[in-house]
SERO-4910 file (N, C-alpha, C, O; in steps of 0.05 Angstrom, whole numbers):
BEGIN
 pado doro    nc1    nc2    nc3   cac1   cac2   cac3    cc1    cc2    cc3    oc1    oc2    oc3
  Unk    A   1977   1090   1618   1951   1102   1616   1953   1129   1600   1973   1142   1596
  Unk    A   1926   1134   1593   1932   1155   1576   1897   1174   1576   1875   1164   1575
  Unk    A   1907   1201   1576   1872   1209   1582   1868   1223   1560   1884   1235   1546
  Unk    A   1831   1220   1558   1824   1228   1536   1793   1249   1544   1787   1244   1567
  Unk    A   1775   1270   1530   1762   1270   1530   1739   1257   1520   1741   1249   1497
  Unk    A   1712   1250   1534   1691   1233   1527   1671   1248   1517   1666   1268   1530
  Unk    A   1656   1242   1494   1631   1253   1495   1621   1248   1507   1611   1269   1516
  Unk    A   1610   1227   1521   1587   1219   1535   1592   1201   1554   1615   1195   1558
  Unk    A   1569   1190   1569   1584   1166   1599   1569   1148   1596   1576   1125   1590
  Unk    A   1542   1156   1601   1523   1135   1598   1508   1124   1583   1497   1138   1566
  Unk    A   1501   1095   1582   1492   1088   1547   1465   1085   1558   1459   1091   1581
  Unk    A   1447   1074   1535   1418   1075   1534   1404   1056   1565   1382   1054   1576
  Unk    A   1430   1045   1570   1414   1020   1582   1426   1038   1612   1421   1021   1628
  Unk    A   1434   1053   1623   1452   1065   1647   1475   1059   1655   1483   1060   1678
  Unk    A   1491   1048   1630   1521   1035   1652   1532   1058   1635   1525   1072   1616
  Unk    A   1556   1054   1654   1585   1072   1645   1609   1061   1646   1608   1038   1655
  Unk    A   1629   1068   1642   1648   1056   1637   1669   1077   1644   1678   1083   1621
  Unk    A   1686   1094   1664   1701   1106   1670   1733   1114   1663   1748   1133   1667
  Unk    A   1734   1077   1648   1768   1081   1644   1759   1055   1620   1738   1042   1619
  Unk    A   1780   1052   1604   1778   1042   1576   1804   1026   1574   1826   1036   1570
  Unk    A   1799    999   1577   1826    979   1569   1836    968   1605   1827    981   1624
  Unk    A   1848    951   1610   1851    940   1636   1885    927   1635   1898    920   1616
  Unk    A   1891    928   1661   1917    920   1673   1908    892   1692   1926    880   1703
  Unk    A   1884    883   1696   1891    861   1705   1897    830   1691   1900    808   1702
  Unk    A   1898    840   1662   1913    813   1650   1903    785   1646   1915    765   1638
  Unk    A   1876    789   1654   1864    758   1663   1871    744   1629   1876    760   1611
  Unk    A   1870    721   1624   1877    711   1609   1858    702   1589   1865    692   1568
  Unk    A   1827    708   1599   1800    699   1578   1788    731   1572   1768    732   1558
  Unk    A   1796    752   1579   1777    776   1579   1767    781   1553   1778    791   1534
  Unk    A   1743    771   1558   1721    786   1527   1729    811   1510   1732    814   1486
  Unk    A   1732    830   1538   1735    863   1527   1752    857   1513   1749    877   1499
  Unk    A   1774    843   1500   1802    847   1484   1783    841   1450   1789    843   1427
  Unk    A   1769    836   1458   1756    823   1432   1763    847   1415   1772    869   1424
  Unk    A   1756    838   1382   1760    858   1374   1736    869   1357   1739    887   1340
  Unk    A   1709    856   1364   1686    875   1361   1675    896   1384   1652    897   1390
  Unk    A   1695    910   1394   1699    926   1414   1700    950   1405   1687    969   1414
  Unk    A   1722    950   1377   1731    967   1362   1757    985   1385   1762   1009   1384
  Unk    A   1769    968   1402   1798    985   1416   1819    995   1400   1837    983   1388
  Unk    A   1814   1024   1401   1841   1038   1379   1862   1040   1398   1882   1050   1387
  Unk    A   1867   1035   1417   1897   1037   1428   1905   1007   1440   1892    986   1438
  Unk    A   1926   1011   1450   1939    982   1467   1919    970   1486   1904    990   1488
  Unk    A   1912    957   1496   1894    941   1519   1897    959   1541   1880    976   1549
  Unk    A   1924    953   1553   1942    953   1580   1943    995   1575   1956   1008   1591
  Unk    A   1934   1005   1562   1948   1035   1552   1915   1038   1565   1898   1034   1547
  Unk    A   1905   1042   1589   1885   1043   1593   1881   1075   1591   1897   1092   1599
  Unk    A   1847   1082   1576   1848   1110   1569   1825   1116   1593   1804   1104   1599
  Unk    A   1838   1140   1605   1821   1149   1636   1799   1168   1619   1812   1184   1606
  Unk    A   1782   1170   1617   1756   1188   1616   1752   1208   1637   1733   1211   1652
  Unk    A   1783   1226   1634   1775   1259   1656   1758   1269   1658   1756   1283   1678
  Unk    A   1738   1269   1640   1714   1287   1646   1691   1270   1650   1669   1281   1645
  Unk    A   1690   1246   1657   1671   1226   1659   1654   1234   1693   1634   1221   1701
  Unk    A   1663   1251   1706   1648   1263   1731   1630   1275   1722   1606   1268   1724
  Unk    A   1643   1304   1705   1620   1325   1695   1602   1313   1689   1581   1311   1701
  Unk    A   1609   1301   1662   1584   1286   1638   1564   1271   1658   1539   1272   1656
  Unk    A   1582   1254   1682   1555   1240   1700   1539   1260   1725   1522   1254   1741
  Unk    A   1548   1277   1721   1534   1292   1738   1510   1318   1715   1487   1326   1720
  Unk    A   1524   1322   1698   1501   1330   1669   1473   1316   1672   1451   1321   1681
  Unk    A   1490   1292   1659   1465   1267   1651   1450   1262   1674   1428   1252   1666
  Unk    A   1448   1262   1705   1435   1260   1721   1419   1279   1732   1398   1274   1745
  Unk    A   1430   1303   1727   1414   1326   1729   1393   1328   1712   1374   1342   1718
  Unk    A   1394   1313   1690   1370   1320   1671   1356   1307   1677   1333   1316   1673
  Unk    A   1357   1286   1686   1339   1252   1693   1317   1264   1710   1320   1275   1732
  Unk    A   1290   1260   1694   1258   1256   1717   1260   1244   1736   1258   1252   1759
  Unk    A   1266   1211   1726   1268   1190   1739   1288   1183   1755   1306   1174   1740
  Unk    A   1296   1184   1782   1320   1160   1786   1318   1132   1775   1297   1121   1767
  Unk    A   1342   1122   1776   1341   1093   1767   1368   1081   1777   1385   1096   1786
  Unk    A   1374   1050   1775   1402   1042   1780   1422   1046   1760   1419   1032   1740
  Unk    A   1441   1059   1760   1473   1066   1745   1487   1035   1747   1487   1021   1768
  Unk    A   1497   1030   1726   1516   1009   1728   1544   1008   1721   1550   1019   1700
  Unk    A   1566    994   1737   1588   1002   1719   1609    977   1722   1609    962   1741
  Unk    A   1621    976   1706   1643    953   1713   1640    934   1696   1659    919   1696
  Unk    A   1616    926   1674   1612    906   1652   1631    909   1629   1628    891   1612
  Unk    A   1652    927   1625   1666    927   1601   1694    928   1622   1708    910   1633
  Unk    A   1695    953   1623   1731    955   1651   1717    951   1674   1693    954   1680
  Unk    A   1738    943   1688   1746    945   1722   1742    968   1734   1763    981   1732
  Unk    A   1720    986   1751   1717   1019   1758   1745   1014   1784   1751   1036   1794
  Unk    A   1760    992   1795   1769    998   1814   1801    978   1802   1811    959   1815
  Unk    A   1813    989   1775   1842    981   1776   1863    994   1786   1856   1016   1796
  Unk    A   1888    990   1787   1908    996   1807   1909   1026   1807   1916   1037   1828
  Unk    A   1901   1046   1775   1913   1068   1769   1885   1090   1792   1887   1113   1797
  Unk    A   1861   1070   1800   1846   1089   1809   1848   1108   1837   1837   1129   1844
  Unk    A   1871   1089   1851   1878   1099   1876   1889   1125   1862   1881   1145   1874
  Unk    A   1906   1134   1840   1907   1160   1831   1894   1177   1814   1899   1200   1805
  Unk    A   1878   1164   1814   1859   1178   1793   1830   1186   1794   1815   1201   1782
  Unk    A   1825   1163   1821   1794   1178   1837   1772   1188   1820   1761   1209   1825
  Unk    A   1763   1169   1790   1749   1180   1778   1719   1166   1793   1698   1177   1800
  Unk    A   1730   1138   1795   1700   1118   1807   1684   1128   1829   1660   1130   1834
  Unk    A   1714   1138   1846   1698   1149   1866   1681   1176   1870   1663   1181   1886
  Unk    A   1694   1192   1851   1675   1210   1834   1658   1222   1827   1649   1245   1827
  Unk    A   1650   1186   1816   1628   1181   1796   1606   1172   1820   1585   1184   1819
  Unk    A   1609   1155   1839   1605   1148   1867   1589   1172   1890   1567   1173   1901
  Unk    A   1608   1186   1889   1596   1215   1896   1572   1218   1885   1552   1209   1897
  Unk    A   1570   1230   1863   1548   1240   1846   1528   1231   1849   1508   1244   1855
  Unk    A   1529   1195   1845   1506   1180   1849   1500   1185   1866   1475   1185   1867
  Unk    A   1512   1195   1895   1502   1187   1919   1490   1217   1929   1471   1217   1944
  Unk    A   1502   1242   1921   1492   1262   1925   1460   1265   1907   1440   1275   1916
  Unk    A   1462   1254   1880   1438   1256   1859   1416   1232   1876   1393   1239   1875
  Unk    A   1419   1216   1886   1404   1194   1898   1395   1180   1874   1371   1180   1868
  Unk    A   1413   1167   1862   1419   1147   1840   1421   1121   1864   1430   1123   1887
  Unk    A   1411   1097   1850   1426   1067   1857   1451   1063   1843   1459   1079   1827
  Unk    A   1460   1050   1846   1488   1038   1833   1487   1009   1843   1482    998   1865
  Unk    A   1495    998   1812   1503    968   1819   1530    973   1805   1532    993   1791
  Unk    A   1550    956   1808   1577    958   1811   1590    937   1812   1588    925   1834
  Unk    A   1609    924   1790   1620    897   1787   1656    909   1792   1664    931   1784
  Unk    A   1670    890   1804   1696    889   1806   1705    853   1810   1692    833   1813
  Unk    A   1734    857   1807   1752    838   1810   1768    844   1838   1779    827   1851
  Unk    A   1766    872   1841   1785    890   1856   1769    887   1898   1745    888   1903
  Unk    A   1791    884   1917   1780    890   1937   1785    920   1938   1776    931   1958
  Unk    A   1797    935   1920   1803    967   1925   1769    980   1925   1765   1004   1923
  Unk    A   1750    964   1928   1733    976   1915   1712    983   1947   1691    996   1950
  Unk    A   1737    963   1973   1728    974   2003   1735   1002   2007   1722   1015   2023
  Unk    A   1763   1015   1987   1762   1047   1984   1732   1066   1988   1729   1088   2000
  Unk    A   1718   1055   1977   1702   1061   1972   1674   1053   1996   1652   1064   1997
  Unk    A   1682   1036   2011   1656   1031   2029   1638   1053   2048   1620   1045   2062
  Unk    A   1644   1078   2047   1624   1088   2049   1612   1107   2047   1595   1117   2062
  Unk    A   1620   1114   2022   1595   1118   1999   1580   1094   1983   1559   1100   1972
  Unk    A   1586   1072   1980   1566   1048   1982   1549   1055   1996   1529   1063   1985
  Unk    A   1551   1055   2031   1537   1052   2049   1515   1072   2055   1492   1069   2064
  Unk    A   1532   1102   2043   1512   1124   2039   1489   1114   2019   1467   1115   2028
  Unk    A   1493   1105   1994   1477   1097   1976   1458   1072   1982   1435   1073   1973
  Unk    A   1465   1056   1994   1450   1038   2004   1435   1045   2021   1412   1036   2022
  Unk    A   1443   1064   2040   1413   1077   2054   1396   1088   2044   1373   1080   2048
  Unk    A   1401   1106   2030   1392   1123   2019   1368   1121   1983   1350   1135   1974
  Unk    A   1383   1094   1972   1366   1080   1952   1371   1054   1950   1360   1040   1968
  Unk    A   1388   1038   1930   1401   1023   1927   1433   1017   1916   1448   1028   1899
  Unk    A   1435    997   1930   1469    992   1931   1471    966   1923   1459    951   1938
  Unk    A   1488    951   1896   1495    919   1892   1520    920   1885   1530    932   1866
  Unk    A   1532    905   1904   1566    904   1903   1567    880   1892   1553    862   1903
  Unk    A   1588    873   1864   1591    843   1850   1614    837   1842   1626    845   1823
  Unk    A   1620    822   1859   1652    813   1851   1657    781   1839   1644    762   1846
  Unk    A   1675    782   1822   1674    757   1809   1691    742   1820   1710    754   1830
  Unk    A   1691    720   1822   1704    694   1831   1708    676   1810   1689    671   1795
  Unk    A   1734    662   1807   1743    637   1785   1749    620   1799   1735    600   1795
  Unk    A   1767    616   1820   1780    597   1821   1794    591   1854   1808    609   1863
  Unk    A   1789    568   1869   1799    572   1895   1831    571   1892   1844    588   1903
  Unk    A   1839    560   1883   1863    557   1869   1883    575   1863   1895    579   1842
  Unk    A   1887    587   1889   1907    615   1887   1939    616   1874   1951    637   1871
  Unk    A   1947    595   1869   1964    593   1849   1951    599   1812   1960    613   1794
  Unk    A   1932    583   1815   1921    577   1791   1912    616   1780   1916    629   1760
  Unk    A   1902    620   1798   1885    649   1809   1905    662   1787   1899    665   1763
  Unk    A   1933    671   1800   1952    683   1790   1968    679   1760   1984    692   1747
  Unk    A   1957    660   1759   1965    659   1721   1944    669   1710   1945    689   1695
  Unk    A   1913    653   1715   1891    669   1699   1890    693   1701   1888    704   1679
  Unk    A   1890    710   1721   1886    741   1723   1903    747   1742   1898    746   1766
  Unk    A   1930    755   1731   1957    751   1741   1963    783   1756   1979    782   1775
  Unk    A   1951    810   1747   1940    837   1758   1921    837   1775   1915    860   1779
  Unk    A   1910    824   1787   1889    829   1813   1891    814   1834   1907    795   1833
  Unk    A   1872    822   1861   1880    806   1879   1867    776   1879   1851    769   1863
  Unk    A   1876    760   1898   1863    730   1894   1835    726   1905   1823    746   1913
  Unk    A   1825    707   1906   1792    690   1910   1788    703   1934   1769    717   1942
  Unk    A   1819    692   1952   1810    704   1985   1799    725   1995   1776    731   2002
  Unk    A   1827    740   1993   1814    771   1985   1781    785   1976   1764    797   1990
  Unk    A   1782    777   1947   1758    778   1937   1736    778   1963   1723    795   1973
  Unk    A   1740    750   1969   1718    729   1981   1710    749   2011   1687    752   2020
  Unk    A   1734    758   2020   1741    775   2040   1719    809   2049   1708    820   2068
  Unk    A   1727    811   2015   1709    834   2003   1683    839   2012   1677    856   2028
  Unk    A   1667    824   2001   1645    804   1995   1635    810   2015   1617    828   2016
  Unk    A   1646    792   2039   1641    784   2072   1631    816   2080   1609    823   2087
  Unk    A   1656    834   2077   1660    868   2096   1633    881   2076   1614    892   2087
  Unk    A   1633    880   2059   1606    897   2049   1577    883   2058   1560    898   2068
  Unk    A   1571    860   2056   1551    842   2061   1552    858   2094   1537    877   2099
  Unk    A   1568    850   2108   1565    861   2139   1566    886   2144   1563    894   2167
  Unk    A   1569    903   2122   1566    931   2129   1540    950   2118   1534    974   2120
  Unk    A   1528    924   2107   1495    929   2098   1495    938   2065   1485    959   2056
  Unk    A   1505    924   2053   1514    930   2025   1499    899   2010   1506    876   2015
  Unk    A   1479    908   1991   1480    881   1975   1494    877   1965   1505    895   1952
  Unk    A   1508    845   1965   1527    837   1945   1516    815   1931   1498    803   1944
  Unk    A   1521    804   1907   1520    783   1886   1555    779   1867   1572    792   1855
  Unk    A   1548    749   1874   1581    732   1865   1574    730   1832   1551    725   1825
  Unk    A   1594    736   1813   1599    713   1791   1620    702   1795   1643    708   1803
  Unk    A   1605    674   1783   1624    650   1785   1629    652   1756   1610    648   1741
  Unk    A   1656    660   1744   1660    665   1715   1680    672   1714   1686    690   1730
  Unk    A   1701    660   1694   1683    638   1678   1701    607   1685   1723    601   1694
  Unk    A   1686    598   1679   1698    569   1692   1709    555   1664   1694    549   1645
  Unk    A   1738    551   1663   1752    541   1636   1747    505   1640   1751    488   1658
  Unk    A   1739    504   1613   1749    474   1614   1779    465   1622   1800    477   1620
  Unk    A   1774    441   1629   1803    433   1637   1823    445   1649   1847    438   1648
  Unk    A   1809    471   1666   1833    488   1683   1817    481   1707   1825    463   1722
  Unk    A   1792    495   1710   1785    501   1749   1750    485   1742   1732    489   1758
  Unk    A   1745    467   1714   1719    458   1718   1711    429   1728   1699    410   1718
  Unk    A   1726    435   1759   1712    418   1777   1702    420   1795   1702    442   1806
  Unk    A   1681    389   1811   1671    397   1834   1681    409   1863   1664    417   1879
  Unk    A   1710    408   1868   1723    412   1883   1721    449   1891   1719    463   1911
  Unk    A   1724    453   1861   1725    485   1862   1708    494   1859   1709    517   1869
  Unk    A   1677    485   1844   1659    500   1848   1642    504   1881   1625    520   1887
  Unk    A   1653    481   1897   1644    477   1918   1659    488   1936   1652    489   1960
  Unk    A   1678    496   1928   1698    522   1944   1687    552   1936   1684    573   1949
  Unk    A   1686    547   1919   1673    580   1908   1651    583   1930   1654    596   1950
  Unk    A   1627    571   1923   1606    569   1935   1600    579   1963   1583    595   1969
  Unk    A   1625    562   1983   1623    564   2003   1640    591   2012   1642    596   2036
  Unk    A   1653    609   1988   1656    627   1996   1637    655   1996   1638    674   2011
  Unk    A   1620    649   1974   1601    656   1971   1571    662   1995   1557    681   1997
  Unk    A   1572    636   2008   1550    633   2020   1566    647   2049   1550    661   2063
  Unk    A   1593    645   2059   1595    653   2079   1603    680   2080   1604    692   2102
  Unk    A   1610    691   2054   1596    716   2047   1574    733   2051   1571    756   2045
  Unk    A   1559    717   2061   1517    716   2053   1511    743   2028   1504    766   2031
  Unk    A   1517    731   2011   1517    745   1979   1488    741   1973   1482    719   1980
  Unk    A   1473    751   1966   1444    753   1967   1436    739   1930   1414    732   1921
  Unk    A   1458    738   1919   1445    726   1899   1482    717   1887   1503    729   1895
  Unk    A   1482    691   1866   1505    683   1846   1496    680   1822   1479    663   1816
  Unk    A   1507    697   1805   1506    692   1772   1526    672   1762   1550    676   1768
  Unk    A   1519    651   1747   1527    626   1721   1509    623   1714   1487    621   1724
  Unk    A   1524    626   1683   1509    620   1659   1507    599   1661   1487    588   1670
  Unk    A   1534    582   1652   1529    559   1650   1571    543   1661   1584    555   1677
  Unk    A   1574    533   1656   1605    522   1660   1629    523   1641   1637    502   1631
  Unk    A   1638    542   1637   1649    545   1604   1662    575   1610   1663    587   1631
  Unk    A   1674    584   1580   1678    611   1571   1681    619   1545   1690    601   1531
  Unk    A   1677    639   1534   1666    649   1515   1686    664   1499   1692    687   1507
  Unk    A   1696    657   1482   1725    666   1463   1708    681   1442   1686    674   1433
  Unk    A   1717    697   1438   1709    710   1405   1743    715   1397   1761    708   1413
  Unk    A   1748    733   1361   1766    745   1353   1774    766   1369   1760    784   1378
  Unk    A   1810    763   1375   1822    780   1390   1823    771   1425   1843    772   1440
  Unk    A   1802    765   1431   1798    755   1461   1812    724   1454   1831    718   1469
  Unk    A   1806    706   1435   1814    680   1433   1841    668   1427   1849    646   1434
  Unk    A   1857    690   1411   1882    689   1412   1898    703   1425   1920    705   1415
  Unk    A   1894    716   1447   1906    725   1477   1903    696   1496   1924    691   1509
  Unk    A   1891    685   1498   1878    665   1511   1890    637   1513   1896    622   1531
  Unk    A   1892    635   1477   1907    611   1457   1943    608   1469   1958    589   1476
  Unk    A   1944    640   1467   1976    641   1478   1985    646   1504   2009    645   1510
  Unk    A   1971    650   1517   1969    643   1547   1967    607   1557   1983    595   1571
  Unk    A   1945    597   1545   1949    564   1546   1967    547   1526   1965    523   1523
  Unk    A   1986    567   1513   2018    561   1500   2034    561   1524   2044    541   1532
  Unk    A   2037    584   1536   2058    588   1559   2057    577   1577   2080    573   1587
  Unk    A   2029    566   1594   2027    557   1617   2015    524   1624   2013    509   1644
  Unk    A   2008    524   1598   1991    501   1594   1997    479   1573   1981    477   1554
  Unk    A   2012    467   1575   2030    449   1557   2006    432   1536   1995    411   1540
  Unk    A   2004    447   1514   1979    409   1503   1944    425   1506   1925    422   1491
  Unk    A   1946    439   1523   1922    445   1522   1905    460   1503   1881    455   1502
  Unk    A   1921    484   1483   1921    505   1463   1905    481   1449   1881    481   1442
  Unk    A   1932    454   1443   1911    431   1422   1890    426   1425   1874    427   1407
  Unk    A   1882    420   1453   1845    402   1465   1833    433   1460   1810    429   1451
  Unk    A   1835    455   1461   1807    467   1462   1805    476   1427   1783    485   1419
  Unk    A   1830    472   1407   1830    475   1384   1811    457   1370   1795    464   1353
  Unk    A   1816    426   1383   1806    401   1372   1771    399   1382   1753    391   1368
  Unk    A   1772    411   1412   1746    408   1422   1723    430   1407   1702    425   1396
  Unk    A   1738    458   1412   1719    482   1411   1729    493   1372   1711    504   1360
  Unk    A   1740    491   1365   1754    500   1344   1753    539   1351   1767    550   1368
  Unk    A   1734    552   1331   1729    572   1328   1696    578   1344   1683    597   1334
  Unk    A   1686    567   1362   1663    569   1372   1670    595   1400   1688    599   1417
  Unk    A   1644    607   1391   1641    629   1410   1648    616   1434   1669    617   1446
  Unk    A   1619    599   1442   1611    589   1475   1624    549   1475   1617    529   1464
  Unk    A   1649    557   1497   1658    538   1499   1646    522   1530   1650    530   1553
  Unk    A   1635    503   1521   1620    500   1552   1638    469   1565   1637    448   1551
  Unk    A   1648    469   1584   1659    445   1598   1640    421   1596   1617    425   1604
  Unk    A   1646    402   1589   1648    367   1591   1630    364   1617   1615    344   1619
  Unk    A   1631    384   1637   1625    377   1659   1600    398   1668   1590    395   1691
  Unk    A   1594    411   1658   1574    432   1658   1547    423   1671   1536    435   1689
  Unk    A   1540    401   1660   1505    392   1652   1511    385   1690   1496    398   1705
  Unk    A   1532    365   1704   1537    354   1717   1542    376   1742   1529    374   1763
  Unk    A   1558    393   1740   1571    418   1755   1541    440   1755   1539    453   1776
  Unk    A   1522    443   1737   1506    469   1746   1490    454   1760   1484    466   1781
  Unk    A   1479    431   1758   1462    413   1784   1472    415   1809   1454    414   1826
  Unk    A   1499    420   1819   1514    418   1845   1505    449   1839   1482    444   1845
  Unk    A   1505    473   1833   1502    502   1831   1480    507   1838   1479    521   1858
  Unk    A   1456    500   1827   1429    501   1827   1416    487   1852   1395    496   1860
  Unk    A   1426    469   1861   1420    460   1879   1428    471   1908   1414    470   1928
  Unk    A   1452    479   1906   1459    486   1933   1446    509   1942   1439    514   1965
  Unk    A   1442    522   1921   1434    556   1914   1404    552   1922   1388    570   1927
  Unk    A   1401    535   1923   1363    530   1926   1361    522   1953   1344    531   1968
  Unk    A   1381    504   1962   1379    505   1992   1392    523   2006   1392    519   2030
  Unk    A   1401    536   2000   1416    557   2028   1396    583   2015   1404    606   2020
  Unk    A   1368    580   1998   1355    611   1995   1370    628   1976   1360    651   1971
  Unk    A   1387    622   1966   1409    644   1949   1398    644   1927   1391    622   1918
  Unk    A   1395    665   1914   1386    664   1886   1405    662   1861   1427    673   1860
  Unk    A   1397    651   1845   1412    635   1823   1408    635   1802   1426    628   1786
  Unk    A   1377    643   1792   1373    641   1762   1383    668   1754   1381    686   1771
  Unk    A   1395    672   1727   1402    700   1708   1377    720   1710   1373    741   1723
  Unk    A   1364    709   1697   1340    731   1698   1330    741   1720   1322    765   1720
  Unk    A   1330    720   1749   1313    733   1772   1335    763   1780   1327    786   1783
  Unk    A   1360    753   1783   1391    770   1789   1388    792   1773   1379    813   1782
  Unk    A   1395    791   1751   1384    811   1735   1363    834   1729   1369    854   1717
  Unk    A   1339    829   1739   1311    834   1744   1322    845   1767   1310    865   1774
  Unk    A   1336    839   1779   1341    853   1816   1364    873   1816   1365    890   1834
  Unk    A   1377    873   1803   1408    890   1787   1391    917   1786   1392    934   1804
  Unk    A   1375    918   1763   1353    942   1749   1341    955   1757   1337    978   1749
  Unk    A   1321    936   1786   1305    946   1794   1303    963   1818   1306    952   1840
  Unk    A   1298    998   1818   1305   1014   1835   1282   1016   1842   1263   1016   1826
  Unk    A   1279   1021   1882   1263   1017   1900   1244   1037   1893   1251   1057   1880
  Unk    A   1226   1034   1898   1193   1055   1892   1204   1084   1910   1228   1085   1914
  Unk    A   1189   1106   1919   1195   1130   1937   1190   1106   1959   1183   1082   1956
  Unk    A   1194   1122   1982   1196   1104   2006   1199   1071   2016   1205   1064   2039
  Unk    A   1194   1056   1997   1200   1027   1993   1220   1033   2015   1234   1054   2016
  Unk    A   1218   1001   2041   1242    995   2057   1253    971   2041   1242    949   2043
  Unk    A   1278    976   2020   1300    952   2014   1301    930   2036   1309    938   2058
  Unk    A   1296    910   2036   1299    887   2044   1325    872   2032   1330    863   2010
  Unk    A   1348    870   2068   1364    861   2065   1370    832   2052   1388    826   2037
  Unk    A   1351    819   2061   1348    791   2061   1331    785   2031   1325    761   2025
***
C-alpha cells in the first residue's frame, strides 16, 4: 500500500471511495479494467489519508442530508483497514453529521464496525450489502482467493440484520460454467433469506469482462480451469456482458422465490431504496 493525498472524496452522485486498488484478488473484478485509468499496481492499494477531513468538509457544507455511499469501486473494509481505520473514520463523520450510509463489502471486518452502523441506523439510515458468489467454499477460494467465504459473509448478513441494520445481498456475479447453477443459486438464496436481507440485487446470470478486467480473468481460467479460457473465447469472444446459457431459466427460480418470501428483487425498486434518505422524523420501517 501506498498513501497519497486526495483532492476530493465525494463524486456528484455521493459515493466515495477511501482506498484505491484491492487485495482481495477475486478473479472477475471490473475495477482492474482499464477504463479506470489505474496509474499504479492493483494490489499497491493507494490509502486516501486525508479522505476523513475532505468528508467531513464536504458535509459541513451540505443543506441537505442525504445517503453517502461507498464500496462500488474498492472494498471500504480490506485487510489493511484494521490499520488504517480510514472507513471507520469516514463512519464517524457520517454518524456524528447525521448522514445515511449505504455500504457494500465482501468483508465480515465490516462487524468492526457494528456500532456505528447501529448509531446511524437509529439515528437516519443504515444499508449494509454484502456480496455473495458462490456456496462452494472451495470454489469461493480460487474466485476471490483474499476474502472471507459465503459462510462467513452469510454470517455477516444474519448479526447486522439482528442488530437492526438494513441489509441487501448481491448475488454477483454468477460465471458461466463455474457456479451457474440451480443448486447454488438456491443455496445463495437460502442464505440470504435466513439472513432476512430486506432486499437481493441480480442483474441477470453472467459477468461482465471489459479491457484489463478480461485478461486477469482469461488467466485465471488458464490456471485453474483447464479448456475453459477456450468456451468463453468461442462463446463470448470480446463481449462486454457475458450472460450464462442458463440465465433466462435461473432468474425465474430468483424472481420467484424473491416474490414469495416478500424480498425485494427488482434493480430499480433496491436502488430507489439505496438513495432514498428518510424525511425529518419519518419512523424507518424495518420490514
Amino acid at each position: 500500500m501506498h498513501t497519497v493525498q486526495a483532492r476530493g472524496i465525494l463524486s456528484a452522485e455521493k459515493c466515495m471511495n477511501v482506498y484505491r486498488g484491492c487485495t482481495h484478488g477475486c478473479i472477475y473484478c471490473d475495477s482492474r479494467s482499464v477504463c479506470y485509468g489505474m496509474d499504479h499496481p492493483f494490489e499497491d492499494v493507494a490509502v486516501k489519508e486525508n479522505a476523513p477531513e475532505l468528508l467531513d468538509r464536504a458535509l459541513h457544507g451540505k443543506k441537505r442530508r442525504c445517503m453517502i455511499h461507498t464500496g462500488a469501486m474498492c472494498d471500504p473494509y480490506l485487510p489493511l483497514e484494521a490499520q488504517c481505520r480510514l472507513t471507520r473514520r469516514c463512519n464517524e463523520i457520517i454518524a456524528r453529521r447525521g448522514f445515511g450510509l449505504s455500504i457494500q463489502t465482501k468483508s465480515d471486518g465490516i462487524l468492526e464496525d457494528l456500532d456505528l452502523l447501529q448509531r446511524i441506523a437509529r439515528q437516519s439510515k443504515c444499508v449494509a450489502q454484502m456480496t455473495l458468489t458462490t456456496c462452494d467454499e472451495k470454489l469461493c477460494k480460487i474466485l476471490e482467493p483474499g476474502v472471507c467465504g459465503t459462510r462467513r459473509r452469510a454470517r455477516a448478513l444474519k448479526q447486522m440484520t439482528q442488530a437492526g441494520i438494513e441489509t441487501v445481498a448481491w448475488i454477483s456475479p454468477i460465471l458461466p460454467f463455474l457456479n451457474d447453477t440451480e443448486e447454488n443459486l438456491r443455496g445463495l438464496l437460502e442464505f440470504c433469506f435466513d439472513a432476512g436481507v430486506k432486499g437481493i440485487l441480480c442483474w441477470n446470470m453472467g459477468v461482465t469482462l471489459r479491457e484489463g478486467s478480461r485478461e486477469y480473468f482469461y488467466q485465471a481460467l488458464y490456471r485453474h480451469f483447464p479448456g475453459l479460457k477456450r468456451e468463453y473465447a468461442r462463446q463470448y469472444g470480446l463481449a462486454y456482458e457475458c450472460v450464462s446459457p442458463q440465465s433466462p431459466r435461473l432468474m425465474e427460480i430468483f424472481h420467484g422465490e424473491c416474490e414469495k418470501r416478500g424480498v425485494m428483487h427488482h434493480v430499480d425498486e433496491i436502488f430507489r431504496y439505496l438513495h432514498e434518505f428518510p424525511a425529518a422524523g419519518e419512523q424507518l420501517s424495518f420490514f
